[in-house]
C-alpha positions as CSV (number, residue, x, y, z in Angstrom):
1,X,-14.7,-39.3,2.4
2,X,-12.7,-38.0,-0.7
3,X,-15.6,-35.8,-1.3
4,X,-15.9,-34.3,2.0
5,X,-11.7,-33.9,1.7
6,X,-11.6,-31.6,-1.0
7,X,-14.7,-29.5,0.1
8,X,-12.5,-29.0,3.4
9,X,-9.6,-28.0,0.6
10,X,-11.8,-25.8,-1.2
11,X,-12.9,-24.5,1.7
12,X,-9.1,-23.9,3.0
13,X,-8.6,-22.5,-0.3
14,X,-11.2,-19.9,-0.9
15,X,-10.3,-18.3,2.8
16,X,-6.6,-18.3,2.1
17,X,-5.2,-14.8,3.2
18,X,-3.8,-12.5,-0.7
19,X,-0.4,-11.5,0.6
20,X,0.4,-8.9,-2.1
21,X,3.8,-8.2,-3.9
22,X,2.7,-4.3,-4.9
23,X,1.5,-2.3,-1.9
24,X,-0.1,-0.1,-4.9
25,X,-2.0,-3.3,-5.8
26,X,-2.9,-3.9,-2.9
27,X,-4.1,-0.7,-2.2
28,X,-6.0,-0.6,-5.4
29,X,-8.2,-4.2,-4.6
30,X,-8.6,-2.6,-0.8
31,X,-10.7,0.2,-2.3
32,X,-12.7,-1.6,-4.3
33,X,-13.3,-3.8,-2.2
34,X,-14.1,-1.7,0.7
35,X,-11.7,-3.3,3.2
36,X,-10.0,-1.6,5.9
37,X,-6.3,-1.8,6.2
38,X,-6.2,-3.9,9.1
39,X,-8.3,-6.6,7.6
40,X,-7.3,-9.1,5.4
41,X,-7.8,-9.5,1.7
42,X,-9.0,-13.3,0.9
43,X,-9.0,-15.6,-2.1
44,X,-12.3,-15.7,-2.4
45,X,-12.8,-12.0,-2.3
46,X,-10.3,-11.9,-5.1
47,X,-12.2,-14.4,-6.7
48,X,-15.2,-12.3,-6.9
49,X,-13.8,-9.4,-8.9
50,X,-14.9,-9.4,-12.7
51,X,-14.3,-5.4,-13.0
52,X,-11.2,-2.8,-11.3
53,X,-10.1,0.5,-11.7
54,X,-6.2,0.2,-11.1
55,X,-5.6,3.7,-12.3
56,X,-3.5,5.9,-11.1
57,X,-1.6,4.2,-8.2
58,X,1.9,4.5,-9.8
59,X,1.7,0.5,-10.3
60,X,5.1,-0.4,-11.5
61,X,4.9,-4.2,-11.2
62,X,1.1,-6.8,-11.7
63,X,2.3,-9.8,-10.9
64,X,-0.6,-9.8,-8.5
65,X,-2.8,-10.0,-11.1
66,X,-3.0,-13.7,-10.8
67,X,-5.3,-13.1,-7.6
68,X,-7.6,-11.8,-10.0
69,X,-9.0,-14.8,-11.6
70,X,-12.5,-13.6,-12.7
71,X,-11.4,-10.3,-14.0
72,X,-12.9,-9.5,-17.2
73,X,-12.4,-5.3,-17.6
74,X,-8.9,-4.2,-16.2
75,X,-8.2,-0.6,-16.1
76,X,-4.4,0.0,-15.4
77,X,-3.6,3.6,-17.0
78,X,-1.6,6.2,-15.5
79,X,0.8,4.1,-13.9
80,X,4.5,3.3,-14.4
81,X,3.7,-0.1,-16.3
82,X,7.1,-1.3,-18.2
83,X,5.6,-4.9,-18.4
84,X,2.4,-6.3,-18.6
85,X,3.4,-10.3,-19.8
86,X,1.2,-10.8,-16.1
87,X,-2.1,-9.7,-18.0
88,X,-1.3,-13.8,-19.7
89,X,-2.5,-15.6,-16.7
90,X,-5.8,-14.2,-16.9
91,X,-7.9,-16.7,-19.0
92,X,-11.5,-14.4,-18.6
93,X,-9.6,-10.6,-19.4
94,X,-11.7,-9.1,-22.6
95,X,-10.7,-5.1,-21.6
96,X,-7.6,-3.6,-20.5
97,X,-6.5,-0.6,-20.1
98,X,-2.9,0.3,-20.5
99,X,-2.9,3.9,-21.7
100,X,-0.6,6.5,-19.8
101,X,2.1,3.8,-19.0
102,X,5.5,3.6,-19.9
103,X,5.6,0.6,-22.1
104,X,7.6,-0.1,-25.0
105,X,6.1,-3.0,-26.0
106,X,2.8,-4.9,-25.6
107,X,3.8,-7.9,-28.5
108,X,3.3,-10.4,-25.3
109,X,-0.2,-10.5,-25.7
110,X,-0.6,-11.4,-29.1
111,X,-0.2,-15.0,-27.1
112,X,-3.3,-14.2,-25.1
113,X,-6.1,-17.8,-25.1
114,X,-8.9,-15.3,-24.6
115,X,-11.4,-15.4,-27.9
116,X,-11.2,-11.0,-28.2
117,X,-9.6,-8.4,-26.6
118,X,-10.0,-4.4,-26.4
119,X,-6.4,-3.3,-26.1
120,X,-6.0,0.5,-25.2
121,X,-2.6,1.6,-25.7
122,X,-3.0,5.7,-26.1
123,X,0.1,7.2,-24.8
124,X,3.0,5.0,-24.5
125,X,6.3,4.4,-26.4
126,X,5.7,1.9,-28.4
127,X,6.7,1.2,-31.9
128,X,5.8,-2.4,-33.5
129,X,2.4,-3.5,-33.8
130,X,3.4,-6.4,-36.2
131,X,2.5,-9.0,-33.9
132,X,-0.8,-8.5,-34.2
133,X,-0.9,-8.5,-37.7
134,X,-0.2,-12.1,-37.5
135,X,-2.7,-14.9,-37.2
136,X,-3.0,-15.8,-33.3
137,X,-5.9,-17.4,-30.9
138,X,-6.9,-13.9,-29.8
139,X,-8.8,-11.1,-32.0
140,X,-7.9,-7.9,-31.0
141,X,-9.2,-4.4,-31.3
142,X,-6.2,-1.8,-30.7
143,X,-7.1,1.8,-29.8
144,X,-4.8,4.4,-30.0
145,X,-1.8,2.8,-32.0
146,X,-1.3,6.0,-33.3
147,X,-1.0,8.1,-30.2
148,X,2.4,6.7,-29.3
149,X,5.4,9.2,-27.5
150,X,8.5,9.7,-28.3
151,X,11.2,9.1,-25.5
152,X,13.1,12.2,-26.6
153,X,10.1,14.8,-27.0
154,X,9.0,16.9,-23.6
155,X,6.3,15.0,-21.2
156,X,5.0,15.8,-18.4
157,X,2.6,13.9,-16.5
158,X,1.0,14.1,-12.7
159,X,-1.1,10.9,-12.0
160,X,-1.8,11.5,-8.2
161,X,-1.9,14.5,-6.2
162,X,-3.2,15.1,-3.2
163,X,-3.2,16.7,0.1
164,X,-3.6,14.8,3.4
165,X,-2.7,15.8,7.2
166,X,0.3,14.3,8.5
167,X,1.0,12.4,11.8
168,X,2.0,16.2,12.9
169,X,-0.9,17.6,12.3
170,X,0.9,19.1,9.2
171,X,-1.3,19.7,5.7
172,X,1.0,17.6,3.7
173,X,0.8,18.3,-0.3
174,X,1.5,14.4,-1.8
175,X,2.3,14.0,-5.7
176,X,3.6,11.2,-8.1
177,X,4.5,12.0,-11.4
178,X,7.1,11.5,-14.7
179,X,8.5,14.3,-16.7
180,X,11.6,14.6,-19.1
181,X,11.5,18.4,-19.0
182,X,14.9,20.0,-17.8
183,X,13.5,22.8,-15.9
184,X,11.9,21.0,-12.8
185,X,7.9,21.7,-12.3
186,X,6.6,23.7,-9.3
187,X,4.0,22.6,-6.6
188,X,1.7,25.5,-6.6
189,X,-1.1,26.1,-3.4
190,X,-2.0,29.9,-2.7
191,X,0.9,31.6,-4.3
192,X,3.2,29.1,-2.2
193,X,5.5,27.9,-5.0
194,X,7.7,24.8,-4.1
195,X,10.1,23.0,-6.4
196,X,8.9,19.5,-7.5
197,X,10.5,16.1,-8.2
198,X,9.1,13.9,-10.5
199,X,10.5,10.3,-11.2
200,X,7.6,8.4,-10.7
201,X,8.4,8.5,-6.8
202,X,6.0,9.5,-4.5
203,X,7.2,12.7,-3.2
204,X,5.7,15.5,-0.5
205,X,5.9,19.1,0.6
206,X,4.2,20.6,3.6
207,X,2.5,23.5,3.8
208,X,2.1,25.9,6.8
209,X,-0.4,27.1,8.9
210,X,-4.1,25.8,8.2
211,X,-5.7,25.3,5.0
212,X,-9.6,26.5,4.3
213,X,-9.7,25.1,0.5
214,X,-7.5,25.8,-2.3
215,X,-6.9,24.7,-5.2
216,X,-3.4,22.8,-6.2
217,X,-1.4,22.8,-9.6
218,X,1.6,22.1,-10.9
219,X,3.6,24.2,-13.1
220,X,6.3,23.7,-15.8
221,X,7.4,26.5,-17.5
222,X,5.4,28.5,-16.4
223,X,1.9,26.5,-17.2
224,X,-0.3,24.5,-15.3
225,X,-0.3,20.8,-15.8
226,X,-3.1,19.4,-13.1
227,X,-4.8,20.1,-10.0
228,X,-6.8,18.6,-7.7
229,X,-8.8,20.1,-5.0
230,X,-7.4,19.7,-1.0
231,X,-10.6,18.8,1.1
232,X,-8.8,20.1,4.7
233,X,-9.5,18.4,8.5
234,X,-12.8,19.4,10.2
235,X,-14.4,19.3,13.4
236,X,-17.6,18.8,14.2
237,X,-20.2,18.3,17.2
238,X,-22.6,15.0,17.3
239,X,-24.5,13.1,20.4
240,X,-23.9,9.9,21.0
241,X,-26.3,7.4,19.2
242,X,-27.3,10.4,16.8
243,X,-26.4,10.7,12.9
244,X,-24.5,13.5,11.6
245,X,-24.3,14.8,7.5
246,X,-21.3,16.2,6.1
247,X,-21.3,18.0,3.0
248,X,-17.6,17.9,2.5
249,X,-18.0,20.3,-0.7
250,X,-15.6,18.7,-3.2
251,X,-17.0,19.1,-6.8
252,X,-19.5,17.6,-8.7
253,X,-16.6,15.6,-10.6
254,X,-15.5,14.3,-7.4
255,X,-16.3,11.4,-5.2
256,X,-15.7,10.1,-1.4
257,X,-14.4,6.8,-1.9
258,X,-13.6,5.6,1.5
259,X,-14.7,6.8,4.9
260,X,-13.7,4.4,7.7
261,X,-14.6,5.7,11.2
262,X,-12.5,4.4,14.5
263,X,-15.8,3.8,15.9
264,X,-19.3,4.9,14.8
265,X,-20.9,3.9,11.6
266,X,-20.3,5.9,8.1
267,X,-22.6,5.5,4.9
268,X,-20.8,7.8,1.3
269,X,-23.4,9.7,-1.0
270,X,-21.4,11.1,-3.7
271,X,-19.3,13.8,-2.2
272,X,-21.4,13.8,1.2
273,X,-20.9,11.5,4.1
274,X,-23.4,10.5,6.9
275,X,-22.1,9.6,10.4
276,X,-24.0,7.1,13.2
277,X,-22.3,7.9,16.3
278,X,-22.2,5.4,18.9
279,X,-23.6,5.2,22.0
280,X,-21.5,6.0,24.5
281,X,-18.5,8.3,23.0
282,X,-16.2,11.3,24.1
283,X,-14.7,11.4,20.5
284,X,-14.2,9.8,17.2
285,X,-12.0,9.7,13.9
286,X,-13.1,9.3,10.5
287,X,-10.4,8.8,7.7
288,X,-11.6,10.0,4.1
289,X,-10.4,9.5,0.8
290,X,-11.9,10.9,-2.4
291,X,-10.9,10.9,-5.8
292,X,-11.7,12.6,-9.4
293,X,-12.8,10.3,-12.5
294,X,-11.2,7.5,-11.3
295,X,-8.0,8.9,-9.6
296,X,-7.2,9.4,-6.2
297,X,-6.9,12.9,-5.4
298,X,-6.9,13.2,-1.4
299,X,-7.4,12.3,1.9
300,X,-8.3,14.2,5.4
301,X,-9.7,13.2,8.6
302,X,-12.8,15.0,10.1
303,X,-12.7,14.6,14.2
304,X,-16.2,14.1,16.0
305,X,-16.6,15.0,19.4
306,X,-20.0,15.0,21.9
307,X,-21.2,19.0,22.5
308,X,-19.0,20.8,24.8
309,X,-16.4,17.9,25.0
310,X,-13.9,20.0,22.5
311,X,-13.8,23.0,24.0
312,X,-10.1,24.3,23.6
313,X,-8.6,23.0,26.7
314,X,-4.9,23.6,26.0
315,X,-3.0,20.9,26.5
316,X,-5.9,18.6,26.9
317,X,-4.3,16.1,24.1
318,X,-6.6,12.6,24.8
319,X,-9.9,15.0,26.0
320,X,-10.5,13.9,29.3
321,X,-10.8,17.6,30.9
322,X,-7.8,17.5,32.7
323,X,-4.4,18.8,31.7
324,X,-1.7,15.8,32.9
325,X,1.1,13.1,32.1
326,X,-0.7,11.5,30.2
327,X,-1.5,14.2,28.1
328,X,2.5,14.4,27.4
329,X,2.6,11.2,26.6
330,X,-0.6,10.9,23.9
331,X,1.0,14.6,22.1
332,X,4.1,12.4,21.9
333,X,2.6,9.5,20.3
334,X,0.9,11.1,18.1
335,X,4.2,13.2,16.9
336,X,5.6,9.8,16.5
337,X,2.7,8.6,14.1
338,X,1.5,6.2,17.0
339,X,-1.9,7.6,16.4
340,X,-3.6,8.1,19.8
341,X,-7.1,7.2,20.4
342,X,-9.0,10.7,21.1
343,X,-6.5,12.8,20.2
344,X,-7.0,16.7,20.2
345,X,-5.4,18.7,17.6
346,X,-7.0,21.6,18.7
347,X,-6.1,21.5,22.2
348,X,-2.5,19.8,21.4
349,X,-1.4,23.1,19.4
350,X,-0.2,24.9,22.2
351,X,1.4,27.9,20.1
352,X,-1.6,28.0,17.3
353,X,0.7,27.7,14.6
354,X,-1.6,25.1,13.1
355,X,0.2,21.5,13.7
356,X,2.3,19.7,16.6
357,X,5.8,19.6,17.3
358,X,8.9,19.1,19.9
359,X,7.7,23.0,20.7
360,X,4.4,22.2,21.6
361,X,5.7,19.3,23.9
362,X,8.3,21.8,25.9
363,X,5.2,24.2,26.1
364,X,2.8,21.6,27.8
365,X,5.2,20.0,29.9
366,X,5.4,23.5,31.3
367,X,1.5,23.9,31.5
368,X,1.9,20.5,34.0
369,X,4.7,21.4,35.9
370,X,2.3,24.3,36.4
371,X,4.8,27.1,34.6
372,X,3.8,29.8,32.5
């Protein structure tokens, strides 16, 4: 009886839902562990990781590192890390990677109960190392002590940037970054200049009309700091029950990380994605994300729809053929961020100016009432 209690508590345990302080954090262990947003993360999933790439995701706060109780290699540069006395609960951590972080001081772990421990440092602010010098339970190997900032001298970092299409059809330029620099950095796509914020924030511009590939950087003083390549949304024809390739044609140093389609089947090659469509479908959604040695750098959507079932019908918003009500209502939802199933940029644009707005709803309530 005891024995068959605490398998049922083991058991109870192991599928215990992760409810994450850090919605970076959690975003981080979602992507590597392939999960959809609308699924949970469990314990035992947790349980499972021995290696993560953290990078990148403008952590500020680990605390949920405890859910990591395997983990062995931690890579946690390019974030906003002011702390990392969390990295102690972690009896199995031999690698971490704290480089590109704001820290100040890292004297915590000289208490780690681990045997050894590659500590990588490069690019911080801090200034005692003493602590290590000192006999403790841990033997550590400490790169970059000698690659420390100053908190007075210029810096200038951009540790994601991106461009995605917003709930409004919009290509949305997205950026997180930390500089000390007076003069205030530039977002730079096509000759489009926009002035930039960076506080370690997560901060957006949008850009009109329709992109067709560019290439985005940031300038300070008149020099670019970063880029990152903006993969735009794409339509494309495919039968039901038949497969589709797309060769999204990011670079070589890029990869597709995620592709989650509403409701065929989606398999990632490197940059190149392969799509089982259902069935029976009118249309379909598949969300991408890709990223560049380790860092996010985007996400897009590419829309899917049967041959002939896209044809611009203007005001056709859900695809059905038929211009109505209803189609009011989905080029609402959608303006709201309700996200719509089968919704129809192209045929929701009514004035072509490459998103949707309160003008395109005026314009097709007009197309229904049967106005010019």
């Amino acid at each position: 009886m005891i024995l068959a209690c605490l398998a049922v508590i083991m058991m109870t345990a192991q599928a215990q839902k992760v409810t994450f302080f850090s919605p970076e954090f959690e975003l981080g262990v979602r992507q590597h562990l392939g999960l959809d947003a609308n699924v949970d993360v469990l314990q035992s999933q947790t349980d499972t990781i021995t290696s993560i790439d953290l990078s990148g995701l403008g952590l500020r706060d680990i605390r949920d590192v405890v859910y990591l109780t395997a983990v062995e290699e931690l890579d946690l540069s390019y974030n906003q890390l002011w702390d990392v006395s969390p990295l102690l609960s972690l009896d199995s951590l031999r690698y971490v990677d704290v480089s590109y972080n704001m820290l100040e001081s890292v004297s915590i772990l000289a208490m780690a109960q681990v045997d050894s421990m590659v500590l990588d440092v490069t690019n911080n602010y801090i200034e005692d190392f003493s602590y290590f010098f000192t006999p403790t339970l841990c033997w550590f190997n400490i790169i970059g002590m000698d690659l420390q900032l100053v908190k007075d001298a210029p810096y200038f970092d951009v540790y994601t940037f991106y461009a995605a299409v917003n709930e409004k059809g919009r290509n949305t330029l997205t950026y997180r970054g930390y500089t000390n620099m007076h003069e205030n950095p530039f977002v730079d796509c096509n000759a489009m200049h926009r002035a930039a914020q960076l506080d370690g924030a997560t901060r957006s511009v949008d850009v009109s009309g329709r992109l067709t590939g560019a290439t985005l950087a940031t300038l300070s003083n008149g020099v670019y700091s970063d880029s990152t390549w903006v993969l735009p949304a794409a339509d494309f024809d495919v039968a039901p029950g038949a497969s589709l390739h797309i060769v999204t044609g990011l670079p070589q140093s890029y990869d597709v990380v995620a592709a989650f389609a509403s409701r065929g089947t989606t398999f990632v090659s490197g940059t190149d994605i392969t799509y089982m469509a259902p069935i029976t479908f009118v249309a379909d959604t598949i969300f991408v994300g890709y990223s560049e040695n380790g860092r996010m750098r985007g996400y897009t959507r590419y829309c899917l729809y049967t041959p002939g079932s896209h044809a611009v019908l203007s005001g056709d918003t859900n695809g059905d053929g038929m211009v109505d009500v209803q189609d009011v209502i989905t080029l609402i939802d959608q303006i709201l961020g309700k996200e719509p199933e089968n919704f129809n940029l192209l045929n929701a644009d009514m004035n072509g100016d490459g998103y949707t707005d309160a003008i395109d709803v005026v314009m097709l309530i007009d197309a229904v009432l049967g106005n010019n």
